[in-house]
C-alpha positions as CSV (number, residue, x, y, z in Angstrom):
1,X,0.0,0.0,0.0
2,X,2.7,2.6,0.8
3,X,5.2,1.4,-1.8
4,X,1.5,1.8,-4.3
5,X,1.4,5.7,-2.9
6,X,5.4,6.3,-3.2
7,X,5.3,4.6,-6.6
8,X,2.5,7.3,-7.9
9,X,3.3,10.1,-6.0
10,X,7.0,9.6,-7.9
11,X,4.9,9.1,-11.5
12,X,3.3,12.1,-10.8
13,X,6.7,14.2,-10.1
14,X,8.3,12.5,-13.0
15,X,5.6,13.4,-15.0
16,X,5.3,17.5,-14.1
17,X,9.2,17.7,-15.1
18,X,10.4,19.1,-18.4
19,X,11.5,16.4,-20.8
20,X,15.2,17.9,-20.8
21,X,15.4,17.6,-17.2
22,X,13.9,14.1,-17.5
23,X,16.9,13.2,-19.8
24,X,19.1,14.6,-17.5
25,X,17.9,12.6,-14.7
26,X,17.8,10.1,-16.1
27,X,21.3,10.1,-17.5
28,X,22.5,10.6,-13.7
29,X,20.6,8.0,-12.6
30,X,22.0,5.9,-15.7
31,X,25.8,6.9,-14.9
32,X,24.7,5.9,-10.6
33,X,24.0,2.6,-11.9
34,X,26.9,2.3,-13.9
35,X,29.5,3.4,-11.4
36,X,27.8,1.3,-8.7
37,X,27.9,-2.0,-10.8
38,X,32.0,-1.0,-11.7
39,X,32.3,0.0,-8.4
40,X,31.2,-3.7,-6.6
41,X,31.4,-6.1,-9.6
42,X,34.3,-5.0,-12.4
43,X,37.1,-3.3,-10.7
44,X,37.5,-6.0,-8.0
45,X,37.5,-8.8,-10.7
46,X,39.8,-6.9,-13.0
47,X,42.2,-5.9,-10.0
48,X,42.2,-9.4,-8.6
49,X,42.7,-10.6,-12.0
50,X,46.0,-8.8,-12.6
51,X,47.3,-9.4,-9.6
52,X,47.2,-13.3,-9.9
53,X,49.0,-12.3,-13.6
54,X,51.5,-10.8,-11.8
55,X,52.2,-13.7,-9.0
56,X,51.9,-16.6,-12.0
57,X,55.8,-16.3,-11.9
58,X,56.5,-16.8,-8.2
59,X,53.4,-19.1,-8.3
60,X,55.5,-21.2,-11.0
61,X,58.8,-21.1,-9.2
62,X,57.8,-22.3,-6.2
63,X,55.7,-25.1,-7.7
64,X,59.6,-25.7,-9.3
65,X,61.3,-25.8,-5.9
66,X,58.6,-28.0,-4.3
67,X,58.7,-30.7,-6.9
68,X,62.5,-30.3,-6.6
69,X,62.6,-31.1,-2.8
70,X,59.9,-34.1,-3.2
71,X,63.0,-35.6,-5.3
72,X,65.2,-34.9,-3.1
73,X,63.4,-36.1,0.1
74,X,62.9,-39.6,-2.1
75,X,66.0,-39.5,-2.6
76,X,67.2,-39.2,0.7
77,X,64.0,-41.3,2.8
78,X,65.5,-44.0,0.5
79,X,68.7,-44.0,1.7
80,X,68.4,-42.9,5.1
81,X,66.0,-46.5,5.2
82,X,68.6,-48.5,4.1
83,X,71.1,-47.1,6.5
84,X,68.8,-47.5,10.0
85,X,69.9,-50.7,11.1
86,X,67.5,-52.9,12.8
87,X,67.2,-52.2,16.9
88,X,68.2,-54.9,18.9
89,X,67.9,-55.9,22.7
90,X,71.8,-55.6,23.3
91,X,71.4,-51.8,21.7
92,X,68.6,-51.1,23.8
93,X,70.4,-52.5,27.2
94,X,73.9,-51.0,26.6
95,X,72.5,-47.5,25.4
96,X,70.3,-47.0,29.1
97,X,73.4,-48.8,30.7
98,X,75.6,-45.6,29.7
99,X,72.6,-43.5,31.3
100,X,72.5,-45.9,34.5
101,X,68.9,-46.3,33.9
102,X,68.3,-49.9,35.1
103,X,65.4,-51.4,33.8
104,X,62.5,-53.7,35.4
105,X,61.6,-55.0,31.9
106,X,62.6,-55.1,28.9
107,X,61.1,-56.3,25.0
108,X,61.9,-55.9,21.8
109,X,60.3,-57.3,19.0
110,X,60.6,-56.4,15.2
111,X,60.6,-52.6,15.6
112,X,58.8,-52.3,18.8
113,X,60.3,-51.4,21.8
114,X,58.8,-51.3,25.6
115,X,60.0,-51.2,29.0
116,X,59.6,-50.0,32.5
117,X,61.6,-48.3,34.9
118,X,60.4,-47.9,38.1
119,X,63.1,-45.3,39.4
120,X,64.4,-42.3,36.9
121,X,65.9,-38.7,36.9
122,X,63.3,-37.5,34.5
123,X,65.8,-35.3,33.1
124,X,67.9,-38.3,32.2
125,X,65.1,-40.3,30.7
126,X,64.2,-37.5,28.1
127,X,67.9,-37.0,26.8
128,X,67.8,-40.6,26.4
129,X,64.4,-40.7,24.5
130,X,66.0,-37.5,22.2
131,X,69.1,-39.9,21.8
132,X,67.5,-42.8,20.5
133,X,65.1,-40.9,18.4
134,X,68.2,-39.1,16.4
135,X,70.5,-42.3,16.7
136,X,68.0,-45.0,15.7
137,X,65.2,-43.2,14.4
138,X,62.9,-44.4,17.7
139,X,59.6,-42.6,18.1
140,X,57.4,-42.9,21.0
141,X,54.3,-44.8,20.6
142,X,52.7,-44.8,24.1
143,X,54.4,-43.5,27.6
144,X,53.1,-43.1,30.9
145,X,54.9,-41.0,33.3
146,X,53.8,-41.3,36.8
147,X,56.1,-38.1,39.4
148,X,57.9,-40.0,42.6
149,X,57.7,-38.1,46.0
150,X,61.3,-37.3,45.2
151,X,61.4,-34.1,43.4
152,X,62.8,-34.9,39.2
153,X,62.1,-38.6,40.1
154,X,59.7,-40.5,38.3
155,X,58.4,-43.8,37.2
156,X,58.0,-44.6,33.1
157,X,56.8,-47.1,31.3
158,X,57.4,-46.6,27.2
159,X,56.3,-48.0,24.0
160,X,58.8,-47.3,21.2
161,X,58.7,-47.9,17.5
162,X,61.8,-47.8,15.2
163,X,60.5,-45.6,12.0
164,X,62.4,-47.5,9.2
165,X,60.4,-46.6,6.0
């Protein structure tokens, strides 16, 4: 009903105005359109547009680079596989030995590793876990960590798993 009146009462305005003043209106309203639509729709596109033009180049080269290091790094996982040797109980025993962590028990099987020591400087047992994970590629699976009443003390039990391929 209101949109009804506005809509005549406008007809009626647009109606008592000179035709040339009608064109010119008209041709304003024309160029508000216009500059709107550039304004939201165009000039983003077209600036957007020349700015992925410009990056194509980087874009490219580092495209380049990546498929460059996924070479190398099969490359170098190969070899690095071939030269982890297989982790062995004696390995295992004489590397916590140097640490004088004594262990309560101790498997290994394939390229799992557990055990459980009941008394550790925790400090100690991390430089050892950081040791074996450079020297024979050992990641920890599963640990369980449980503080002593003596302060740095505590009680581990680990799951280890040598990462071979």
């Amino acid at each position: 009903m209101i949109a009804q009146e506005l809509f005549s009462e406008l007809k009626s305005s647009w109606s008592k105005r000179e035709l040339r003043e009608r064109r010119v209106l008209s041709f304003v309203a024309l160029i508000c359109v216009l500059s709107v639509i550039y304004l939201l729709g165009i000039d983003p596109a077209v600036r957007n547009r020349q700015n992925l033009e410009k990056s194509i180049p980087q874009l490219k080269q580092n495209a380049a680079k990546m498929s460059d290091l996924a070479a190398q790094y099969s490359i170098v996982s190969k070899s690095l596989a071939d030269g982890v040797t297989p982790i062995t109980r004696e390995a295992i025993e004489s590397t916590l030995a140097r640490r004088n962590i004594k262990t309560q028990s101790l498997s290994v099987t394939n390229e799992i590793v557990r055990f459980q020591v009941n008394v550790v400087a925790y400090s100690n047992m991390m430089e050892w876990l950081l040791e074996m994970q450079k020297a024979a590629r050992l990641t920890v699976e599963e640990i369980r960590v449980t503080a002593l009443t003596e302060p740095g003390q505590v009680s581990v039990v680990v799951t280890l798993k040598q990462q071979r391929t």
